[in-house]
C-alpha positions in Angstrom: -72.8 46.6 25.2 -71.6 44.1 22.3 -70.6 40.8 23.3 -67.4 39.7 21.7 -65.5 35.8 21.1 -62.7 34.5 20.8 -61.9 30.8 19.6 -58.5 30.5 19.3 -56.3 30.7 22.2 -53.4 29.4 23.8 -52.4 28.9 28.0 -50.0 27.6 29.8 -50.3 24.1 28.7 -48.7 24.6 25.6 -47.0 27.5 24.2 -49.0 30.5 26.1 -47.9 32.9 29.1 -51.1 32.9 31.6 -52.5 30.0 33.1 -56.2 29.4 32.5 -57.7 31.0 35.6 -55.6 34.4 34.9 -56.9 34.0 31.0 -60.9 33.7 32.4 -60.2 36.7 34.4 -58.6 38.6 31.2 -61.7 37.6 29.0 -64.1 38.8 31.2 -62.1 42.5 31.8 -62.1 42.6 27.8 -66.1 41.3 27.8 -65.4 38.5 25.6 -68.3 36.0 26.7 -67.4 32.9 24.1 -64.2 31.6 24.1 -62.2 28.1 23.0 -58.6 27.3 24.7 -57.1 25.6 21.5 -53.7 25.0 23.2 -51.3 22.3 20.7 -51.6 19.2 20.8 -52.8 18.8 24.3 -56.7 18.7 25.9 -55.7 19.4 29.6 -57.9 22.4 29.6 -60.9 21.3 28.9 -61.0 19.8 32.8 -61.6 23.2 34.2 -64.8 25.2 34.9 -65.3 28.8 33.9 -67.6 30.1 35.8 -68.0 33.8 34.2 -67.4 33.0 30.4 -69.0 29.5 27.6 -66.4 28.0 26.8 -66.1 25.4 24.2 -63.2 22.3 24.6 -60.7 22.9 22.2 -57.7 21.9 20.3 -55.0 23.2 17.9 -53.9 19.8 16.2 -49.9 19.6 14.6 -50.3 18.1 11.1 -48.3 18.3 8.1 -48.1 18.1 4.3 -45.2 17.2 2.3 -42.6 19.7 3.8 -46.1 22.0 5.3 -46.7 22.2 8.9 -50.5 22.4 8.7 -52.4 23.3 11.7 -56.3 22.3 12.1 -58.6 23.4 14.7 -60.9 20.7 16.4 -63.8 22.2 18.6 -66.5 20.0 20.9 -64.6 16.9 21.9 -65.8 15.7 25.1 -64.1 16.5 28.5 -60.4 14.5 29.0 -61.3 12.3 25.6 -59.4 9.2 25.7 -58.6 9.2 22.3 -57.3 12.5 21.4 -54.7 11.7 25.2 -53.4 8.9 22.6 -52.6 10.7 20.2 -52.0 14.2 21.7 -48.6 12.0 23.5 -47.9 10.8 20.1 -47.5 13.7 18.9 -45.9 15.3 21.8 -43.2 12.8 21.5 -42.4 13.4 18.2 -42.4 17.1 19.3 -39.0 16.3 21.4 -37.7 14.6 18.7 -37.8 17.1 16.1 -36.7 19.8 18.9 -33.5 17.1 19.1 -33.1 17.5 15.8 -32.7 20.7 15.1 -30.6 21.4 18.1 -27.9 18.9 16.3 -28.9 21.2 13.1 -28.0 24.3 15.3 -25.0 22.4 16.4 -23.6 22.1 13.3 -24.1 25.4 11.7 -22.6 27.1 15.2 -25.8 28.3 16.6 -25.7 26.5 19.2 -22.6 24.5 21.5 -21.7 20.9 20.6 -21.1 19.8 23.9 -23.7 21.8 26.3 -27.0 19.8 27.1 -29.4 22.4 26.7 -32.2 20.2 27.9 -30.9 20.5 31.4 -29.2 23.8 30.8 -32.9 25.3 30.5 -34.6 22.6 32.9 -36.5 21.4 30.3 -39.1 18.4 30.7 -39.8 16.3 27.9 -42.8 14.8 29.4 -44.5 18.0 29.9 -42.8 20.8 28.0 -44.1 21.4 24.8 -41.5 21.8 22.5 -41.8 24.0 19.4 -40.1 26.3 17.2 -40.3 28.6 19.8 -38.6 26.5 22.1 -35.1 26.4 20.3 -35.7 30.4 19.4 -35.9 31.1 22.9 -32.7 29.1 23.6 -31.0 30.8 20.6 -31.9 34.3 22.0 -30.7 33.1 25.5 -27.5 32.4 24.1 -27.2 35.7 22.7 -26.3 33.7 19.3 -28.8 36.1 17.1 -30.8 39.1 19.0 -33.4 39.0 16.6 -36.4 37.0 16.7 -37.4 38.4 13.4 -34.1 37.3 11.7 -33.9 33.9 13.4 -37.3 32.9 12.3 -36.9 34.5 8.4 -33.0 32.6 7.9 -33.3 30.0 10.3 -36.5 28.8 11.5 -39.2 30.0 9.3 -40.9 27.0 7.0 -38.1 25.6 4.3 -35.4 27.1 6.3 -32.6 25.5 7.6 -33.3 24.1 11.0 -37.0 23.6 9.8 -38.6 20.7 9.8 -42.5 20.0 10.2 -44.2 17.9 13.3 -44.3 14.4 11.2 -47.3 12.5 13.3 -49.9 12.6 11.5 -50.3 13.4 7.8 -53.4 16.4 7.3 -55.7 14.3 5.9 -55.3 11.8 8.9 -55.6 14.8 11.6 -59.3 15.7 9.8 -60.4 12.0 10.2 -59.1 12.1 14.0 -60.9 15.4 15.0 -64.3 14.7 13.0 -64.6 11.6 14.9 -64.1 13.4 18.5 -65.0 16.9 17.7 -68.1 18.5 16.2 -66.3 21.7 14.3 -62.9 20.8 12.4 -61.0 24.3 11.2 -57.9 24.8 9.2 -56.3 27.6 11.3 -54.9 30.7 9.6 -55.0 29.6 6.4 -53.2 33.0 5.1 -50.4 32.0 6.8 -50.3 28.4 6.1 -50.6 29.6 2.7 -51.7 26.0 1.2 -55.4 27.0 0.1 -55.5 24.4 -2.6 -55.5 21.7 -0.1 -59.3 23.5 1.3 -61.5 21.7 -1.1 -60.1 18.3 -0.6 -59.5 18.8 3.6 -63.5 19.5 2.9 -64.0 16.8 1.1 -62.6 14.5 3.9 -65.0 16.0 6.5 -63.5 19.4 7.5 -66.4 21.4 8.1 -64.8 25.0 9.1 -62.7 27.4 8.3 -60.6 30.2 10.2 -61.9 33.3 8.5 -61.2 35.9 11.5 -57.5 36.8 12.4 -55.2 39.0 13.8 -53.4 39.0 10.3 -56.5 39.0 8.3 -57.8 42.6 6.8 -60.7 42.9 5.3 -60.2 42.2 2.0 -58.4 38.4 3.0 -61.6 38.5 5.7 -63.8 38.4 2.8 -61.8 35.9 0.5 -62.1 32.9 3.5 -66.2 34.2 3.7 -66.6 33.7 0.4 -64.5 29.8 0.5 -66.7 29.4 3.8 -69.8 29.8 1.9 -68.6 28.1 -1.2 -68.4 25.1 0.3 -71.2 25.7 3.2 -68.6 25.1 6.2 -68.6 27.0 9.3 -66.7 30.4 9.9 -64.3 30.0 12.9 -62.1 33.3 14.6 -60.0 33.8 17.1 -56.6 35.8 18.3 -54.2 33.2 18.5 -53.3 34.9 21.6 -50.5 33.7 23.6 -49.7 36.6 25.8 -49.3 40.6 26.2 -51.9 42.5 24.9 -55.4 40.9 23.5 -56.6 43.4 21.2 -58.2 41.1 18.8 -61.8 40.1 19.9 -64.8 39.6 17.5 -68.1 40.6 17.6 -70.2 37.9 18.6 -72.6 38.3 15.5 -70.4 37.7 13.3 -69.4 34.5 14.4 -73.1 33.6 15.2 -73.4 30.3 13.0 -70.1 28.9 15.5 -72.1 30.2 18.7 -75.7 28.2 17.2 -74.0 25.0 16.4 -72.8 24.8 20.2 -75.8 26.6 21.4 -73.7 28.7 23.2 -76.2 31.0 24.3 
């Protein structure tokens, strides 16, 4: 029976529906022995055990370019690292105040009431919350002020859009030098849909040493262009569902992520 992995994932401690223990349980009914909980900008997983899956600590790290939100993968940091806590609460702060701005940007276009506080409307926490574009979607929805999520995101919410704005922490270049310094595998996630691939060579060049090249959005012919960058520039080939909840039918074989596996020793 193949084995499969699955090194991009998201719980309950960010933006995900199942809390870790229900997740483990879910890997091992779908036989996916290798797995990374990359949850944003926060390490609180890496404190539990799996017992039935290898697990490597994970991270999916909020950085930005000019007007880009860029997101980078960091893989290997030791358990409860005191460095990325510092600035995984930097950046969650900034989080809430980027959600406070575009809720005064809905506000003003009428998407939203000027004088409802939706923070305790919603029993939101802004210490533990984490507070994304999803966040103000949801509230949107809730409000019944635009049914679909697919419209929202493509007039409203989507990058350059209206009530857009990136998570302005830390700069890409900046979130690299962080994660090589805690982590032993950097990766710039999805890069189909963050759709900047001129920044690769340079992100490379500063110490990123892998690359998402399996994903849910990928096909085979985009598979095969990220293999090829991989190998042009002799960095590691990272995978992964991005899966936040419902089905997971995304998995990859484990050989074909073999050289991720090795550099852990996973086995």
């Amino acid at each position: 029976m193949s084995k499969y992995a699955d090194f991009h994932i998201h719980s309950k401690f960010s933006d995900g529906r199942l809390k870790i223990k229900k997740l483990e349980k879910l890997f091992i009914e779908k036989n996916i022995k290798y797995i990374s909980i990359t949850d944003h900008d926060d390490i609180r997983s890496s404190t539990y055990e799996f017992k039935k899956v290898k697990n490597v600590n994970g991270i999916e790290l909020s950085t930005y370019s000019q007007e880009s939100e860029i997101h980078l993968l960091g893989y290997g940091y030791k358990e409860g690292s005191k460095k990325l806590k510092k600035i995984t609460k930097k950046i969650k702060k900034e989080r809430f105040k980027r959600f406070q701005r575009m809720v005064g940007k809905a506000k003003k276009i009428g998407l939203l009431e000027n004088k409802i506080d939706y923070i305790s409307r919603y029993n939101l926490n802004p210490k533990e919350d984490m507070f994304g574009r999803s966040t103000i979607a949801d509230i949107i929805m809730r409000e019944k002020k635009i049914r679909s999520k697919r419209k929202l995101y493509h007039k409203y919410l989507g990058d350059g859009q209206i009530l857009y704005e990136p998570v302005r922490a830390y700069t890409v270049y900046e979130g690299v030098e962080i994660l090589k310094n805690e982590c032993g595998i950097v990766a710039l996630a999805h890069p189909q849909r963050t759709n900047r691939d001129e920044l690769i060579k340079k992100l490379v060049n500063s110490g990123m040493n892998g690359l998402e090249v399996f994903y849910p959005f990928h096909d085979s012919v985009i598979t095969d262009f990220y293999l090829n960058i991989a190998e042009k520039y002799n960095i590691i080939p990272v995978g992964g569902s991005d899966f936040h909840g419902g089905s997971l039918r995304f998995k990859i074989n484990h050989e074909k992520i073999s050289d991720f596996i090795n550099y852990f020793n996973m086995h």
